[in-house]
C-alpha positions in Angstrom: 49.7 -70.9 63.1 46.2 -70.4 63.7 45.1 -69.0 66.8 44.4 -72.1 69.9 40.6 -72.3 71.1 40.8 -72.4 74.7 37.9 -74.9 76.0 37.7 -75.5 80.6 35.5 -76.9 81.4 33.1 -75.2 84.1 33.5 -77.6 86.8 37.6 -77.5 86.7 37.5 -73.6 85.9 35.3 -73.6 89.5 38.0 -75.7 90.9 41.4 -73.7 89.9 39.3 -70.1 90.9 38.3 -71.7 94.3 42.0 -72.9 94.4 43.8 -69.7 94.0 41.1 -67.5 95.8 41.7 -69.7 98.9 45.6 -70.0 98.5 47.3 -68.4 101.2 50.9 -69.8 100.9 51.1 -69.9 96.9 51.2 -73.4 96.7 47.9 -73.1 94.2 49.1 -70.3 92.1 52.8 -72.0 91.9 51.1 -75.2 90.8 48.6 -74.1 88.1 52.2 -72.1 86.9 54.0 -75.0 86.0 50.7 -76.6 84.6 50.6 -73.9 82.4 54.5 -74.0 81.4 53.7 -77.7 81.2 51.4 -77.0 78.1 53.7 -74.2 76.8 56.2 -76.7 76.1 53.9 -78.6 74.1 52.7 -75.8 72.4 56.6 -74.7 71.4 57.2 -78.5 70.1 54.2 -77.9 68.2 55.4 -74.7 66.8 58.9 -76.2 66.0 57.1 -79.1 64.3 54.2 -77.3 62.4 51.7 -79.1 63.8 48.2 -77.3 63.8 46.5 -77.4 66.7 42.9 -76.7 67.0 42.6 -76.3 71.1 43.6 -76.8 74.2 41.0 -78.5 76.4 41.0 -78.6 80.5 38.9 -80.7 83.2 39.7 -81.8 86.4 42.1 -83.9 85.3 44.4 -82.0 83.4 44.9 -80.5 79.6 44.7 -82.0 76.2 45.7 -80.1 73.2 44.0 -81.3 70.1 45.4 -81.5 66.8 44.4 -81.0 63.8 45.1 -80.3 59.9 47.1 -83.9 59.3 48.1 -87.0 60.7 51.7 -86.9 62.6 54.3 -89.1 62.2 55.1 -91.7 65.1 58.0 -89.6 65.5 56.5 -86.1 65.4 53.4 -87.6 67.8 56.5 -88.5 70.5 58.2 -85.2 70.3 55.3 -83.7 71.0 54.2 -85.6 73.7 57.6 -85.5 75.9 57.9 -82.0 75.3 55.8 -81.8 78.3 57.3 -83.5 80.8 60.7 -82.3 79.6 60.0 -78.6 80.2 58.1 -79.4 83.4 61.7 -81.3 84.6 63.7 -78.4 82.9 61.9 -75.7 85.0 62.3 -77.8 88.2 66.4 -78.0 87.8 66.4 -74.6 86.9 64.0 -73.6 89.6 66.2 -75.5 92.4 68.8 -73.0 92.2 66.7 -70.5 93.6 65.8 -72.3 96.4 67.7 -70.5 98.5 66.0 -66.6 97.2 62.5 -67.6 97.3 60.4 -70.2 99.2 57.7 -69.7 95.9 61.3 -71.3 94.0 61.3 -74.5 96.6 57.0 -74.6 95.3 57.0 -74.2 92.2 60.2 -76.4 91.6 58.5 -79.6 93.4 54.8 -78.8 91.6 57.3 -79.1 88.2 58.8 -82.0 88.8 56.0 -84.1 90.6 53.8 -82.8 87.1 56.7 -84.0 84.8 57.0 -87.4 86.9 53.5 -87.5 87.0 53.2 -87.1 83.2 55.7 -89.8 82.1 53.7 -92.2 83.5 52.9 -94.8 81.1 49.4 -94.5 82.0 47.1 -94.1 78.6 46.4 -90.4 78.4 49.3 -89.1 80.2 51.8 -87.7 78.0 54.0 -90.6 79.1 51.2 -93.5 77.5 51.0 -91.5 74.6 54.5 -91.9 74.1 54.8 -95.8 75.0 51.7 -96.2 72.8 53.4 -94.4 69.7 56.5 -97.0 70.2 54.5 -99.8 70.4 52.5 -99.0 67.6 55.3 -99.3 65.1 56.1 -102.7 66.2 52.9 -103.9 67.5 49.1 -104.7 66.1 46.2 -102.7 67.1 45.0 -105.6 69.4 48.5 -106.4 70.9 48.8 -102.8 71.6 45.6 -102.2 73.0 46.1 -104.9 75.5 49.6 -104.2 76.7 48.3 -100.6 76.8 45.5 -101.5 79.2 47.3 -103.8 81.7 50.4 -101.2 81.6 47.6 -98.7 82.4 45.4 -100.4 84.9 48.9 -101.3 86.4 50.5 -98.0 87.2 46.7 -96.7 88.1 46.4 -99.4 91.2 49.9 -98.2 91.7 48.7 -94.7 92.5 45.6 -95.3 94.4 48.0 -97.8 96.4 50.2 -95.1 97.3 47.4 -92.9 97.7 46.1 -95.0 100.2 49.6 -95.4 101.8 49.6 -91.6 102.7 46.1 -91.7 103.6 46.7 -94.4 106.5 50.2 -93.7 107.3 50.4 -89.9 107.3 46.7 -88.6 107.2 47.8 -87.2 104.1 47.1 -88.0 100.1 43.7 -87.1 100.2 44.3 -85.1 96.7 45.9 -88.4 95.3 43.4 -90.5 96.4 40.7 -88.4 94.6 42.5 -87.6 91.3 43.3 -91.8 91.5 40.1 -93.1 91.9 38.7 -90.5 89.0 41.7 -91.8 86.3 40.4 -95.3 87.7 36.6 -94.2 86.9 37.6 -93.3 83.9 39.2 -96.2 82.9 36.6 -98.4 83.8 33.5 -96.1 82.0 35.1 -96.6 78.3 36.1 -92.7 78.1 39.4 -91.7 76.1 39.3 -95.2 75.0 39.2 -96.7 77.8 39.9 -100.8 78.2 35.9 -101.3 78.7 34.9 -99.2 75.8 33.0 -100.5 73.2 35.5 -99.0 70.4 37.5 -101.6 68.5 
């Protein structure tokens, strides 16, 4: 396999340094961690698979790997995308038994599981939507799917920013949420990553 182009962009590289350079209690560094094993386990299914894979791309709102070489197979396309979420949930478990060793065990097992949660949301370009989407496209047409893909989306998004908001006014708390919400809902509402309003299709 080819060697993976690594493309951050600026603004989220600025981000994760600020993050880690002001983290005193690890919570940043046991975070980005399972983000990282996160996309190993992608990587690995892709490996197993022999997909190609041209190159991992962050922002501030996660990682994307991007594919290349030839088109995969609805059931290659969900392998790949729950091998995320399944080694983020893996690495939790495994992590809870060290709970009682190392408080960086109790961190970096809830920043695993809340990213492998997170990620099986059916929510378009979460690794979750990628895998409803591939489902639905063997049984659905491109404009069935594209609807049910957009209310399922726009659905779990208000659910978010709801809770979000919950935290905000309840606990003072959910700031973080609130933010990366309100950017997914942004997103979804500017037409990028084929977003419901674009002018694709």
């Amino acid at each position: 396999m080819k060697r993976i182009r690594w493309r951050i962009q600026p603004m989220a590289f600025a981000v994760i340094l600020w993050m880690l350079l002001t983290d005193r209690g690890g919570v940043a560094l046991m975070t980005l961690t399972a983000a990282i094993l996160h996309e190993a386990g992608h990587i690995l299914a892709a490996v197993l698979l022999r997909v190609p894979l041209r190159a991992l791309r962050m922002d501030l709102l996660g990682a994307r790997l991007d594919v290349s070489g030839r088109v995969l197979s609805y059931g290659e396309e969900w392998i790949l995308c729950a091998a995320g979420p399944l080694t983020s949930l893996t690495l939790a478990a495994l992590a809870s038994l060290l709970w009682g060793v190392t408080p960086y065990a109790v961190t970096f097992s809830c920043a695993s599981l809340i990213l492998g949660l997170l990620n099986l949301l059916p929510i378009r370009t979460f690794d979750g939507g990628r895998m409803l989407e591939t489902f639905l496209r063997a049984y659905c047409s491109e404009r069935v799917l594209r609807v049910l893909m957009c209310a399922t989306t726009f659905s779990f998004l208000f659910l978010l920013w709801a809770i979000a908001v919950y935290f905000l006014l309840r606990a003072n708390d959910g700031v973080s949420l609130l933010c990366f919400s309100m950017s997914l809902f942004s997103r979804f509402f500017d037409g990028t990553e084929d977003g419901c309003f674009s002018n694709s299709g």
